[in-house]
Structures are given as structure tokens and as C-alpha cells.
C-alpha angles and dihedrals in degrees: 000000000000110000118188096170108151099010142126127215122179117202127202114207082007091144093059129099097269098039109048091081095058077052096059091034091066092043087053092060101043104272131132107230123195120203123217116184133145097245123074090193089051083042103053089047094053093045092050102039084050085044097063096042090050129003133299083234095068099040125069131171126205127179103242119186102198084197089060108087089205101041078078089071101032094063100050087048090060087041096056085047091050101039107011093235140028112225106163114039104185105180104200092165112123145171136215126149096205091226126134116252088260090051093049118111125190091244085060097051101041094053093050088056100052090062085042100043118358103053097033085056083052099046097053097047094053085050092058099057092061087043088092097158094032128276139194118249120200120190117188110238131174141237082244087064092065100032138008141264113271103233089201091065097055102030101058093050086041096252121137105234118242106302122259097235087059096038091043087044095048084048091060089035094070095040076051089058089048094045094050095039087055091046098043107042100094091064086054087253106138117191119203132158130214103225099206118206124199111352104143108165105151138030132030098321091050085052098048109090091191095052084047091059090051085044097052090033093057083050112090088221097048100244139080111243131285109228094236079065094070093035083067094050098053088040093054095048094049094041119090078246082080103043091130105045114085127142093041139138113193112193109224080196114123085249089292098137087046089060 
């Protein structure tokens, strides 16, 4: 069904655990796929992991610093060399300091926003411009960005629930995608975001099996999400299948924020 002959997607944080699959979905269906992420040892892996399964020719990798105003440019630049035209921009860069409300500084929560809200602005706007005969743009939201963190289910196993400057910059992040959809849709440029629910795979959560089970319980269908989960998303709403589809935001949740 999906055909991405002849097209380019960049990827930001394509080379993470969430994004790689979108990676390999557009691969799959013909596209060249460029992969921006802040670390060149992530980056090369991915590349050459994507590399074997496809063909050096259609895969491309490019350091991208979301907290560098001109590595924006810089990588669509290197992106228009490699591949003559950018047609998919998915922007998966994000910021959190981890910190409880009382620990959190402004500097903390400045700089997270500016990787939530400020570069992936940026980052769109510069895309557009090289979108000459439309495009499709993905950012990467978060269930946190639509409702809050239950207390009740941190406190109690000793975690800190999602902290306040991601959940406040995914928020603005999906009246972004509306903003830009609305301003944009005349140039054929629509502008969606994937709100994933529960995906832990490192760190303290991931290794809690009881705040696994709260996790999987608040889901409709009894589990957390399955990356691959997310990889389709991002595909189908890239993809002409969703041509009619812009200023959206579609929970990959398990229904839990229509609970």
C-alpha cells in the first residue's frame, strides 16, 4: 500500500530505540531515509545495521545537535547534497531533566524546552522551505503532553513521575503541529504528531516490574507498546494514505488517554 519511491525522510533521533523502525518502514517501501541523531556512535550503528538490510545508497547518517540553532540547517543541507529534495521531515529529539517540580531550576527547564518546543520549530520551518512541491512533517509527542502524570502511580514504588518541563513542552508541541498544519496547508505541507503512550525501555522504570504492571494495567489492551507500534504511525502519516489527514495528534497509547 505505502510507496516512498523517490522520496526523502529525515529522521531526527532515527537512530533510538523508538525511531529506528520508522527507519526501516520507509526503506521497506522505497524511500531514502536520512538519519539525524546527536550521537555519531548511535548514528553509525544504525546506518550500518539499515545499510546491510537495504543499500548504502538509500541510507544516509548526519550528526544533528537539536540544541544547535544551525545544525538545522546544516543537516538539510547535507540532506538536499545527498538525496536532491527533502519530502518527510519526522522530528523524534526531545528534553527532560528528570528532576521533581522543587529541584527544578529555570535553567532546567528552559533548556528542556528548547529541545520540546524551540529546535523542533526550527527545524520545521527551515524544512519547509525546501518542501517545494508539499511534504508531510511528524513530531513525536507524548501521552504527558495530553494528561498528567498520576502521582499515585510513582510515589508509592519510589519513581518521580514524568517531569513537568517535557510534559508542559509536548503540550505546546501539539498546538505547534496544529499551528503549523493550518499555516502551511496551502503549500501542500501537512503537519501531524504520533503521542506515544507507555514505551520504558531503559533506565529505572524499564527495570521495575511493579511499575510495569501500572504501566500495562492503565493501557485498554493490558500491555505497554511495542516500538514498531510507533514506526507504523509515523509511516502512515507520512505516507499519501494519509493525504488528508494534517493538524493532528494520534495517541499510540493503548486507549489510555481515552480512559
Amino acid at each position: 500500500m505505502f510507496d516512498f519511491t523517490g522520496k526523502t525522510a529525515i529522521v531526527t533521533g532515527g537512530a533510538g530505540y523508538l525511531l529506528l523502525p520508522a527507519c526501516r518502514g520507509f526503506l521497506e517501501h522505497g524511500g531514502n531515509v536520512v538519519i539525524g541523531d546527536i550521537s555519531q556512535e548511535r548514528l553509525d550503528e544504525a546506518c550500518s545495521q539499515l545499510a546491510k538490510e537495504f543499500s548504502s545508497d538509500v541510507v544516509y547518517g548526519h550528526r544533528f545537535d537539536a540544541s544547535d540553532p544551525a545544525s538545522s540547517e546544516e543537516l538539510l543541507k547535507a540532506t538536499v547534497k545527498r538525496f536532491e529534495r527533502v519530502d518527510i521531515l519526522v522530528i523524534g529529539t526531545t528534553g527532560a531533566s528528570g528532576k521533581a517540580i522543587d529541584e527544578l531550576t529555570a535553567e532546567d527547564f528552559n533548556k528542556a524546552n528548547y529541545m520540546n518546543i524551540t529546535s523542533p520549530f526550527l527545524l520545521a520551518r527551515s524544512a519547509a522551505h525546501y518542501m517545494k512541491n508539499g511534504g508531510s512533517i511528524v513530531m513525536i509527542a507524548s501521552m504527558y503532553g495530553l494528561i498528567a502524570p498520576n502521582p499515585s502511580n510513582y510515589h508509592p514504588l519510589g519513581l518521580t513521575p514524568n517531569p513537568i518541563e517535557y510534559g508542559a513542552g509536548k503540550a505546546a508541541m501539539c498546538q505547534m503541529v496544529r499551528y503549523l498544519a493550518a499555516a502551511w496547508g496551502p503549500k501542500n505541507i501537512r503537519v501531524n504528531a504520533v503521542a506515544p503512550g507507555a514505551f520504558p525501555w531503559v533506565g529505572i522504570h524499564s527495570q521495575n516490574p511493579a511499575f510495569m504492571k501500572v504501566l500495562s494495567d492503565k493501557s485498554m489492551l493490558g500491555r505497554i507498546g511495542k516500538r514498531e507500534e510507533v514506526g507504523g504511525a509515523v509511516v502512515f502519516l507520512s505516507s499519501d494514505e494519509a493525504s488528508f489527514i494534517t493538524g493532528q495528534i494520534l495517541s499510540v497509547d493503548g486507549g489510555v488517554t481515552a480512559w
